[in-house]
Each structure stands twice: as C-alpha cells, then as structure tokens.
N, C-alpha and C positions, 0 to 999 in steps of 0.2 A: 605902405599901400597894400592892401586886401589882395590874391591874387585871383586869377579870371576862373578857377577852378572852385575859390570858396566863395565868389559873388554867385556864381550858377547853383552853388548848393544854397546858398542862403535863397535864392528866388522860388528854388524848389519847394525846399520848407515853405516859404511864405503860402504857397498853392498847398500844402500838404497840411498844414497847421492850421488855416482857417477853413480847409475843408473838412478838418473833422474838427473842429471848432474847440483847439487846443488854444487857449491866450493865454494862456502862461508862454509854449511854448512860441507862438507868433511873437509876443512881446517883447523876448527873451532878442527878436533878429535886431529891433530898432532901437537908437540911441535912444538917451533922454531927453536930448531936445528935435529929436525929428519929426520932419513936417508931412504929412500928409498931406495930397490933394485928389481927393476921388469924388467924384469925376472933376479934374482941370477946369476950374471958373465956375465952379458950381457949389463946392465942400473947401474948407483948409481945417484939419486937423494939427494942431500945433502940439509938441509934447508928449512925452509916453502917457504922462495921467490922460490927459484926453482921449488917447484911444484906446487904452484900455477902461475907460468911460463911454464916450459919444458915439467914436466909433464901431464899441465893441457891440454895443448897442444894435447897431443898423445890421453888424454879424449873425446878432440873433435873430431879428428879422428876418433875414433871408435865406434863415438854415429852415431844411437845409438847402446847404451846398457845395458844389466843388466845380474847383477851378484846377485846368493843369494848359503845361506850356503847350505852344503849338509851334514848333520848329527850336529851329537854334537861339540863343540868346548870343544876341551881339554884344560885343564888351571894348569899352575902349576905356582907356588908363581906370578910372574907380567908381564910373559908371556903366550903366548896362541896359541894353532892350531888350523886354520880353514880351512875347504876343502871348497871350492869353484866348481861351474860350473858356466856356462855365456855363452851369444850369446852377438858379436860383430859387429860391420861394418865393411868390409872390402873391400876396391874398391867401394863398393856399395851393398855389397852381405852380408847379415845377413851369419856368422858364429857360430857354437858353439865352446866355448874352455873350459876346463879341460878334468880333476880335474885337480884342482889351489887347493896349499898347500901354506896357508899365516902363515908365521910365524910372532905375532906381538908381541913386548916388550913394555911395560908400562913403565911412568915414577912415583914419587912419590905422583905427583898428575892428576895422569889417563889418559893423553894426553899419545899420542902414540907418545914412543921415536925411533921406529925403525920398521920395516916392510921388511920382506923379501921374493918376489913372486915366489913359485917355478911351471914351467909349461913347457910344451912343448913348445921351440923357435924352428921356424922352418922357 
C-alpha cells in the first residue's frame, strides 16, 4: 500500500500537472484501468485511453487553468480527501470554482486507481 506521504504528492501533482496542462505527466499518476468521475453522477471517465482522450479534451477547454489544495489532505489506509479551489476558462472568461472535494483511491502500487469530483454542476 502507497504511503500517506506519496498519496499527498501524487494529489499535488494532479493540481500541478493539469494546471500547466502537462498529460503526459497527469497520466503518468493513474492506473490503466482507473476510473474517473468529475463531477459525481454527471461524467464517468473509464481507462487511461479515455482520459487522455475525453477527458483530456474538457482540460483544453478550460485552460487555462489551476487548481491547488486548500488545507490538509485527509488520508485513511489507500485513500484520501482533498479540497480543491481553481479558476477556470469559460467561454473566455476566467472563472472560479469550488470547493472541489476529490475523493482519490490508490492502487497497490500508488497509481491512482479511481477519482471522484464532487462540485457544484451547474
């Protein structure tokens, strides 16, 4: 199991890597069969091919932009919370959005095996 120290750098990256809209290096965090869900009941992203397709997709849409943590990242055995804020593109117009509540699960060997975005869809 991954430990609580490299789950925090891996969520870091995740914020750091599609903020400067690196997906090589984003890609490089998640298994190959993990599953995205951003935003929860609304998207499922299944697969690394899909996100660095579909997903990666909506990335360029909304670049730019960045996301970083806001507080502690809670971690319990090989998952973890992260709160999120972020400004986004939208139309053309920098937005802000959160709090973005990431739930991420880990796999055995620290790739993230599943991701689930909770936020304001509107």
């Amino acid at each position: 199991m991954p430990d609580r120290e490299s789950m925090i750098a891996s969520i870091k990256a995740h914020c750091r890597t599609l903020s400067a809209r690196d997906k090589d290096g984003w890609l490089a965090l998640w298994d190959e069969d993990a599953v995205l869900e951003d935003p929860v009941g609304v998207d499922t992203y299944r697969g690394k091919k899909t996100l660095a397709t579909t997903f990666w997709a909506l990335v360029e849409q909304l670049s730019p932009m960045k996301l970083w943590l806001d507080g502690d990242v809670i971690v319990c055995g090989n998952e973890a919370i992260a709160i999120l804020h972020g400004v986004v593109s939208k139309q053309g117009t920098l937005s802000r959005v959160g709090p973005i509540v990431d739930h991420f699960v880990f796999n055995e060997a620290g790739m993230v095996a599943s991701m689930r975005a909770f936020w304001k869809y509107d």
